[in-house]
N, CA, C and O atoms as a MOPAC input file, in Angstrom:
PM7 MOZYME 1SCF
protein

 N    127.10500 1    70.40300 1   180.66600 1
 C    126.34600 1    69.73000 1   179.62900 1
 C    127.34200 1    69.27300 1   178.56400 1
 O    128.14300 1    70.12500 1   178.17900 1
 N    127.39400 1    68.25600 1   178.12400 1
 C    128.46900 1    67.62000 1   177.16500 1
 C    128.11100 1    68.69400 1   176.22600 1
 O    127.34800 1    69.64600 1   176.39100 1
 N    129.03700 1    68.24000 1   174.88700 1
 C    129.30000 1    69.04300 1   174.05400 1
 C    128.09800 1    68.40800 1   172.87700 1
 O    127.38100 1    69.21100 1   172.27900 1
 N    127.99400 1    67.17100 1   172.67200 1
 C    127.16200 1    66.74800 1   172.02200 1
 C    125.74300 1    67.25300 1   172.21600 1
 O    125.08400 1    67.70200 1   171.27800 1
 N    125.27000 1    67.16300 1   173.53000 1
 C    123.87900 1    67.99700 1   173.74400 1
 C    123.60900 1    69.30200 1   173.49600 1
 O    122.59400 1    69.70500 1   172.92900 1
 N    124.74600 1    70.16000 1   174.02500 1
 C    124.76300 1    71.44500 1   173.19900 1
 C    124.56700 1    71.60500 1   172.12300 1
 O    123.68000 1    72.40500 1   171.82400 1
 N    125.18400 1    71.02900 1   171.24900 1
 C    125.43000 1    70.91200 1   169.72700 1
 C    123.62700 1    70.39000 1   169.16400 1
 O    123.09500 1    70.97700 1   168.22100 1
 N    122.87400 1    69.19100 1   169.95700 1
 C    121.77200 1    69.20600 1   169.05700 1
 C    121.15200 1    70.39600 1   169.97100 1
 O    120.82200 1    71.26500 1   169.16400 1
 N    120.91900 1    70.72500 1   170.95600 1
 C    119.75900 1    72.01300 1   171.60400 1
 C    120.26200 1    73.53100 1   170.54400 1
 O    119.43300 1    74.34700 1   170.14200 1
 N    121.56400 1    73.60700 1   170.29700 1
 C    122.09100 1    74.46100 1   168.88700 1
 C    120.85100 1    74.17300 1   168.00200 1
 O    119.86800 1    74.89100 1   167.81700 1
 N    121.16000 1    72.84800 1   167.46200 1
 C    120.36500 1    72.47300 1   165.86000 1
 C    119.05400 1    72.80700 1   166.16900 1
 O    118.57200 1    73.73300 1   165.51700 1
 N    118.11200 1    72.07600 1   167.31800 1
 C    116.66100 1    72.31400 1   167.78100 1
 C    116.41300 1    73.86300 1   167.81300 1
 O    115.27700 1    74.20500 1   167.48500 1
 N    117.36000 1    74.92400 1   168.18100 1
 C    116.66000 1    76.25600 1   168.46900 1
 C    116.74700 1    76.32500 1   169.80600 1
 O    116.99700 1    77.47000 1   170.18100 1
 N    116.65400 1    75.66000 1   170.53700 1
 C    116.91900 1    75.13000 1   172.43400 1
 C    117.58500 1    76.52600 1   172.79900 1
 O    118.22500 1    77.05000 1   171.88800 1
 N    117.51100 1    77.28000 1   174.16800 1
 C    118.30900 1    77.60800 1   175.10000 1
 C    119.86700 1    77.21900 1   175.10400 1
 O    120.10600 1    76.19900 1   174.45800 1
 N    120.61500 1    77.63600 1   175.51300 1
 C    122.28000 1    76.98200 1   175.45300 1
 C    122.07700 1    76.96600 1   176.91800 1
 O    122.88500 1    77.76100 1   177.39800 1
 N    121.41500 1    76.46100 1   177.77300 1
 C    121.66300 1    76.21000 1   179.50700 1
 C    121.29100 1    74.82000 1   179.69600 1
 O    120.77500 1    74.09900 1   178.84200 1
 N    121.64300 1    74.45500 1   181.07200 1
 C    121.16500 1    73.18300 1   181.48600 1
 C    119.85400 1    72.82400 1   181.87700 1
 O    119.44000 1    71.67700 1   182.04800 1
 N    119.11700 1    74.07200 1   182.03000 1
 C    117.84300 1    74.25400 1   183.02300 1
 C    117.32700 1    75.44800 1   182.18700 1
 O    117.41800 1    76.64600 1   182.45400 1
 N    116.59400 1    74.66600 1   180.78900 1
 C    115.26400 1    75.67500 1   180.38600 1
 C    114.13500 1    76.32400 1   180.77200 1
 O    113.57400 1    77.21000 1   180.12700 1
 N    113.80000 1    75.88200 1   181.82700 1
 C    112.74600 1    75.66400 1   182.34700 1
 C    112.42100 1    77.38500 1   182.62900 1
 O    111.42900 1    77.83300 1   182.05300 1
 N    113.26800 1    78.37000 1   183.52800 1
 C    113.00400 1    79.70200 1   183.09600 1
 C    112.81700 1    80.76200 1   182.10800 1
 O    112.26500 1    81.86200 1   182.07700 1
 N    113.83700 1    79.62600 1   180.89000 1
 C    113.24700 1    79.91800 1   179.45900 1
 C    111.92700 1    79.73500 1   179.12400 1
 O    111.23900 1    80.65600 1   178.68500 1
 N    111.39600 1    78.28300 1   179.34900 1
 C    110.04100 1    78.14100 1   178.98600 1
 C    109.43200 1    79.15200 1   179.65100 1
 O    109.08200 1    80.14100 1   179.00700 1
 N    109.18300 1    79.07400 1   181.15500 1
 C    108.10700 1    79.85600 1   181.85400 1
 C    107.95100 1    81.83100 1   181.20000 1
 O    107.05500 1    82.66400 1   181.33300 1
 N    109.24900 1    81.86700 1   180.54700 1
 C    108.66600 1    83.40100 1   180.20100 1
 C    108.24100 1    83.23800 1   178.67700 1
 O    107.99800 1    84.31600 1   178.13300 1
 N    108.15100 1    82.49800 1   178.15200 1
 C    107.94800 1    82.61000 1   177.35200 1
 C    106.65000 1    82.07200 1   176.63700 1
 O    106.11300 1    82.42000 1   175.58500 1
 N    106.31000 1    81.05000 1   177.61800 1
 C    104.67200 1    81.01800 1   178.38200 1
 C    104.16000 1    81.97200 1   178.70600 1
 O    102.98000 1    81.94800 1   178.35500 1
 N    104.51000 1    83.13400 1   179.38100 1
 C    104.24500 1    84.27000 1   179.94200 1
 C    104.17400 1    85.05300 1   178.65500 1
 O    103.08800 1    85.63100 1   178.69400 1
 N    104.70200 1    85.31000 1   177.70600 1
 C    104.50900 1    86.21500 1   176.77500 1
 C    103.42300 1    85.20300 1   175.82900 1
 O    102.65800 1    85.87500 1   175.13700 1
 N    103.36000 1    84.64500 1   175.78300 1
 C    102.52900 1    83.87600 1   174.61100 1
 C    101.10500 1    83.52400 1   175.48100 1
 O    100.41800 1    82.64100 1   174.96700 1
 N    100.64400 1    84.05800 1   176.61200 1
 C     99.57800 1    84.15500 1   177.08700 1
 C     99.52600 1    85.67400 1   177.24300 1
 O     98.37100 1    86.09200 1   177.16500 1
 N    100.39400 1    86.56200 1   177.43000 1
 C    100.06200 1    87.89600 1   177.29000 1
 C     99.70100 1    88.26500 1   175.59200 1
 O     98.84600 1    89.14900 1   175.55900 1
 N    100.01300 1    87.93900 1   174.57300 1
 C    100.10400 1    88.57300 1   173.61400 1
 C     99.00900 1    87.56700 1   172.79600 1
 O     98.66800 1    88.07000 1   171.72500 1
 N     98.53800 1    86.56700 1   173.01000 1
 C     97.54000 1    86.01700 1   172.47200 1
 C     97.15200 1    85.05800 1   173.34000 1
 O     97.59100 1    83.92000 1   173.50600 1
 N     95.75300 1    86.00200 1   174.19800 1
 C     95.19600 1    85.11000 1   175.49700 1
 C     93.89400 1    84.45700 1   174.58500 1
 O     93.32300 1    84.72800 1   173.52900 1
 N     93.78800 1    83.37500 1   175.72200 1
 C     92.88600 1    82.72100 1   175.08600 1
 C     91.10400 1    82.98500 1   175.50600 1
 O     90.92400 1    83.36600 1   176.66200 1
 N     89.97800 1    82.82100 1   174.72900 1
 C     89.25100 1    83.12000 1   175.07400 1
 C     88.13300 1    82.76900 1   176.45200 1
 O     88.67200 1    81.71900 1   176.80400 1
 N     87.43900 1    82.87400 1   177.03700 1
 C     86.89400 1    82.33700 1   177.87800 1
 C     86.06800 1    80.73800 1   177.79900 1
 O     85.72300 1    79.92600 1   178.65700 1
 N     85.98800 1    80.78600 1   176.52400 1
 C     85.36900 1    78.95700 1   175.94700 1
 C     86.43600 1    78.56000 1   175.68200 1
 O     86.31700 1    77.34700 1   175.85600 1
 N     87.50200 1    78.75900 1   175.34800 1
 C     88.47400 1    78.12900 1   174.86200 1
 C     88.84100 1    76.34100 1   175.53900 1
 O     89.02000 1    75.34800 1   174.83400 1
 N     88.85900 1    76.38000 1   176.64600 1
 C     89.02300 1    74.90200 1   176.87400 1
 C     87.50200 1    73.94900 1   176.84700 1
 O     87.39800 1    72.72500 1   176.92800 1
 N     86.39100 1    74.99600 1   176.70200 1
 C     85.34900 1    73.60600 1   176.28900 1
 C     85.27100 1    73.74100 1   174.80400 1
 O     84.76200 1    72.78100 1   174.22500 1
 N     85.71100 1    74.83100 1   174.01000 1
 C     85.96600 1    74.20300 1   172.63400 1
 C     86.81700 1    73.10800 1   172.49400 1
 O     86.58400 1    72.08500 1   171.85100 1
 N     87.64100 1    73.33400 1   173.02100 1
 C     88.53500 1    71.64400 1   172.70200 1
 C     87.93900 1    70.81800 1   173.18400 1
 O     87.63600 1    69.89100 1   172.43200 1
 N     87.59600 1    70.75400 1   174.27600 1
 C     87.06600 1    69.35400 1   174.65300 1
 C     85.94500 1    69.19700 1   173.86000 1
 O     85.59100 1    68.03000 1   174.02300 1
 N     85.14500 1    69.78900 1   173.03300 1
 C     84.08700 1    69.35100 1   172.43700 1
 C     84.42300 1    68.69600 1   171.19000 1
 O     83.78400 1    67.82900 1   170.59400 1
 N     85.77000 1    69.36400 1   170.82100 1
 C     86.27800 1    69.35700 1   169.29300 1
 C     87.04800 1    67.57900 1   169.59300 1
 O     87.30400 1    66.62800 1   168.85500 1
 N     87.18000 1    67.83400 1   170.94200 1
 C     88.39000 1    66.34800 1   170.77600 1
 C     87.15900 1    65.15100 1   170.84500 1
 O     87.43000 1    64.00600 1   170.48500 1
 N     85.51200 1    65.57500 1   171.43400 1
 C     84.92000 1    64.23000 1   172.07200 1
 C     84.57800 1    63.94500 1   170.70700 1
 O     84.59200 1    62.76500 1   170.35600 1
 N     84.17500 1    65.12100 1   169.62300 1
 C     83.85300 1    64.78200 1   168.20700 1
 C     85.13600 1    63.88900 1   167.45100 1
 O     85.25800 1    62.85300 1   166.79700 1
 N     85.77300 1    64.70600 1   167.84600 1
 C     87.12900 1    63.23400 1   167.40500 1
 C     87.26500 1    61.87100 1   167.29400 1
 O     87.48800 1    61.05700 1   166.39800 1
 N     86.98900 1    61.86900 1   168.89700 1
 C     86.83300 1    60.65500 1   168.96700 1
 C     85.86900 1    59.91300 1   169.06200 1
 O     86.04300 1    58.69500 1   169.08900 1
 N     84.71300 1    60.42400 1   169.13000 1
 C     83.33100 1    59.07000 1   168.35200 1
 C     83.81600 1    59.22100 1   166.99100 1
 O     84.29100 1    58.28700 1   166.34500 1
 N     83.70100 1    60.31300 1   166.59900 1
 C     84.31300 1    59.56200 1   165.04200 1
 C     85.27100 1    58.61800 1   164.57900 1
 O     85.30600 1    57.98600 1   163.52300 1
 N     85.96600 1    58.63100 1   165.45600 1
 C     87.16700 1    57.67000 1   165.01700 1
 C     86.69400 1    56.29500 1   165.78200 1
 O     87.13600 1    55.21100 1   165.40100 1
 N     85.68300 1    56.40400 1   166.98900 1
 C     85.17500 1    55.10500 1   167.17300 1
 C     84.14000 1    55.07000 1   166.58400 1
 O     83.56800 1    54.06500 1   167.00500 1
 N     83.29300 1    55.73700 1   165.57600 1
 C     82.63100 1    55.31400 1   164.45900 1
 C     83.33300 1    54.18200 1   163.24200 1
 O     83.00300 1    53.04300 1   162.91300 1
 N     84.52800 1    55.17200 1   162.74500 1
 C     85.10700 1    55.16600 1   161.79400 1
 C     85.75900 1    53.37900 1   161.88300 1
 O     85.94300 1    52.60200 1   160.94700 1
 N     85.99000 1    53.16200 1   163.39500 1
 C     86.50400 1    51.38400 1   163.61300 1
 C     85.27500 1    50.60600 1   163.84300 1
 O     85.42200 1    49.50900 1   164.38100 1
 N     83.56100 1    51.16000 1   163.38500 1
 C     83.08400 1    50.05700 1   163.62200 1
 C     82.57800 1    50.02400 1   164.62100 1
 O     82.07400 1    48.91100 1   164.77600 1
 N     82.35700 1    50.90100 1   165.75400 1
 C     81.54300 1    50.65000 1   166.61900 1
 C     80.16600 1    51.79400 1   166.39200 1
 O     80.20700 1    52.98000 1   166.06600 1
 N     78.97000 1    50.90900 1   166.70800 1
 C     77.80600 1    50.95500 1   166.32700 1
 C     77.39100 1    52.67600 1   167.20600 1
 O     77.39200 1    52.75300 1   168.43400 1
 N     77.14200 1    53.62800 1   166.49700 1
 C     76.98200 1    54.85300 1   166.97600 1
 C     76.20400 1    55.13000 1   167.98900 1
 O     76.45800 1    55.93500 1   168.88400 1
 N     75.16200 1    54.42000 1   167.86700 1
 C     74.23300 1    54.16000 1   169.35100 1
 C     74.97000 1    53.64600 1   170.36300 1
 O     74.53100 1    53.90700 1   171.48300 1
 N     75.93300 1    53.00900 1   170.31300 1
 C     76.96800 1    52.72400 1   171.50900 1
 C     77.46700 1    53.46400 1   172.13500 1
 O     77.55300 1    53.44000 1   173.36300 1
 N     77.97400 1    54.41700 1   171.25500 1
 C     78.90600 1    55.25300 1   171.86000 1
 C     78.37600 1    57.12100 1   172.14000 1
 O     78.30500 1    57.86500 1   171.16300 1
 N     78.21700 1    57.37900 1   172.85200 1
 C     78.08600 1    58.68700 1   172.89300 1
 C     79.31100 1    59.52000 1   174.19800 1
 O     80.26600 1    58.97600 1   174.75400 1
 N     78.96400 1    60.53300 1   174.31000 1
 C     79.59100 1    61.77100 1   174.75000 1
 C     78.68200 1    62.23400 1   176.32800 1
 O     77.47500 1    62.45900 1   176.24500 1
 N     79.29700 1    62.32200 1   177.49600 1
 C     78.25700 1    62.79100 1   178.09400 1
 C     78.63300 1    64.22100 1   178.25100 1
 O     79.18900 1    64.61700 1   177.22700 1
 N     78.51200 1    65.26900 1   179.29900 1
 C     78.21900 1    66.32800 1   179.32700 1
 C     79.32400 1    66.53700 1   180.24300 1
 O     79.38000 1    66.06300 1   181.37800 1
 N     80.52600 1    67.54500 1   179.48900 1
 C     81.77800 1    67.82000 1   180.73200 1
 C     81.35900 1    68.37400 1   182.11500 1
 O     80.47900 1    69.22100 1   182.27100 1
 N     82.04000 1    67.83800 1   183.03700 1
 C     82.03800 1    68.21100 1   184.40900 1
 C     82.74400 1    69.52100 1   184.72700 1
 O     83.50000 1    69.83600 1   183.80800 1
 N     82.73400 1    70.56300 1   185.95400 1
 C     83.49100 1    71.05100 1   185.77900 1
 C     84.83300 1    70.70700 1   186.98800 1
 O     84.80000 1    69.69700 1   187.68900 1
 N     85.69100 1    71.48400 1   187.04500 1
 C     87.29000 1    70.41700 1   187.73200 1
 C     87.96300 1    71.69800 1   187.73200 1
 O     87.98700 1    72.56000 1   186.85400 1
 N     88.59000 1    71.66400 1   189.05200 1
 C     89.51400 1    72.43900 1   189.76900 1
 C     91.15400 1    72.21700 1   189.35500 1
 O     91.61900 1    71.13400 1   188.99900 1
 N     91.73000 1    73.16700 1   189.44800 1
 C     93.17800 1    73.09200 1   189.32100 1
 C     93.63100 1    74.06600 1   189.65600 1
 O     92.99500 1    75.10400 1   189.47200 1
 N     94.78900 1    74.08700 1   190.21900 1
 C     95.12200 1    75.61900 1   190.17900 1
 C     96.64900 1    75.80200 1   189.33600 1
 O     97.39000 1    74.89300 1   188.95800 1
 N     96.83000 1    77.19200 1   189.19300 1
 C     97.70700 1    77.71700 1   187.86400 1
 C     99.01200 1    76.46400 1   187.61000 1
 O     99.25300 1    75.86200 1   188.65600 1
 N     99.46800 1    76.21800 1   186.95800 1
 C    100.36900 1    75.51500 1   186.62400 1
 C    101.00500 1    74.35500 1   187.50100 1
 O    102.11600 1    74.00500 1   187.90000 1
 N     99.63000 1    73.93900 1   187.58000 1
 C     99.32400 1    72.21600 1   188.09000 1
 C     98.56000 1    71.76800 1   186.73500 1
 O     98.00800 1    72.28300 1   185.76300 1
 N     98.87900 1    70.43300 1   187.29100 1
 C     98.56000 1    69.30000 1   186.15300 1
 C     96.58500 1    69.41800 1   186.55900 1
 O     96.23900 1    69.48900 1   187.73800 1
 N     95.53400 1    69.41800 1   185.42700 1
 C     94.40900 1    69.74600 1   185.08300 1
 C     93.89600 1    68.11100 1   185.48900 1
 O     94.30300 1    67.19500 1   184.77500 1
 N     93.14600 1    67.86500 1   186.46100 1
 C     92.51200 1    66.20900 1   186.43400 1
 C     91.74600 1    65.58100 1   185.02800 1
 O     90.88300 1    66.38600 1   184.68000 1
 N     91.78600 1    64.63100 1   184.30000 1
 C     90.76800 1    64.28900 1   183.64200 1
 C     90.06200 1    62.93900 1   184.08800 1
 O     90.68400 1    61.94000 1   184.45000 1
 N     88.61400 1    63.04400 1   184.01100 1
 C     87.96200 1    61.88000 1   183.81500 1
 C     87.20700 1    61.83000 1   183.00400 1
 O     86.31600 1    62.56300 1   182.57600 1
 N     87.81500 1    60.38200 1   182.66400 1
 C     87.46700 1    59.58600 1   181.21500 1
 C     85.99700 1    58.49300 1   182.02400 1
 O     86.09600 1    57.81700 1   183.04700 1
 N     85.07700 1    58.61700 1   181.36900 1
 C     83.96600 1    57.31200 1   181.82100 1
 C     83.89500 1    56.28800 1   180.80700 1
 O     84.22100 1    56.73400 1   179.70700 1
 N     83.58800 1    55.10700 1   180.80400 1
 C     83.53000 1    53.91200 1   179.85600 1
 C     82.31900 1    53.70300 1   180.60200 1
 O     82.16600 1    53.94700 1   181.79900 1
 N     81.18800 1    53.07600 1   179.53800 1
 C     79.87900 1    52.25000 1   179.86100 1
 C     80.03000 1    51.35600 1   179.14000 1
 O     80.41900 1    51.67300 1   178.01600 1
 N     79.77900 1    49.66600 1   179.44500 1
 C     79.30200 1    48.99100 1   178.38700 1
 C     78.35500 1    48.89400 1   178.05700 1
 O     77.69600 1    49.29300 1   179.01800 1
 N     77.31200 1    48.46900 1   176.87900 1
 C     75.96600 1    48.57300 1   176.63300 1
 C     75.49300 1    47.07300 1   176.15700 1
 O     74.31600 1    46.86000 1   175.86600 1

C-alpha cells in the first residue's frame, strides 16, 4: 500500500492493512452482539423512511392524494447478502 494511503487510513482511524474487510466483519460482530437490534427494527425504518418520503414529496408539491405508501411485502435474504428492494410507482 503506498505510503500516501497509509498516511490518510492513519488520519481516518482505518486499519493499517490492505484488506479491512476482517476488520470490519468483527467488528460488525461485536456491534450486533453488544447492541442487537430489536425484532421491529427493520419495519421501523421502513415506515420512518416511507414517512420521509411522502413528506418530502408533499413538501415539492405533489398533491397528497397522489401519493401514498402501500403496505411492505415481506423478502428473503440470507445473512450478509445484499436485502432485495421493491420500489412501486403508480401514475394517477
Amino acid at each position: 500500500m503506498p505510503l500516501w494511503q497509509r498516511v490518510g487510513k492513519i488520519i481516518q482511524g482505518e486499519p493499517q492493512v490492505a484488506d479491512a474487510s476482517a476488520f470490519y466483519n468483527q467488528l460488525q460482530e461485536r456491534l450486533n452482539q453488544n447492541q442487537p437490534l430489536a425484532a421491529d427494527a427493520l419495519a421501523k425504518l421502513g415506515a420512518q423512511r416511507t414517512e420521509a418520503i411522502l413528506a418530502a414529496l408533499k413538501e415539492a408539491g405533489v398533491d397528497p392524494a397522489r401519493a401514498a405508501a402501500a403496505a411492505p411485502e415481506k423478502v428473503e435474504s440470507d445473512v450478509g447478502k445484499p436485502v432485495p428492494l421493491k420500489l412501486g410507482l403508480v401514475a394517477k
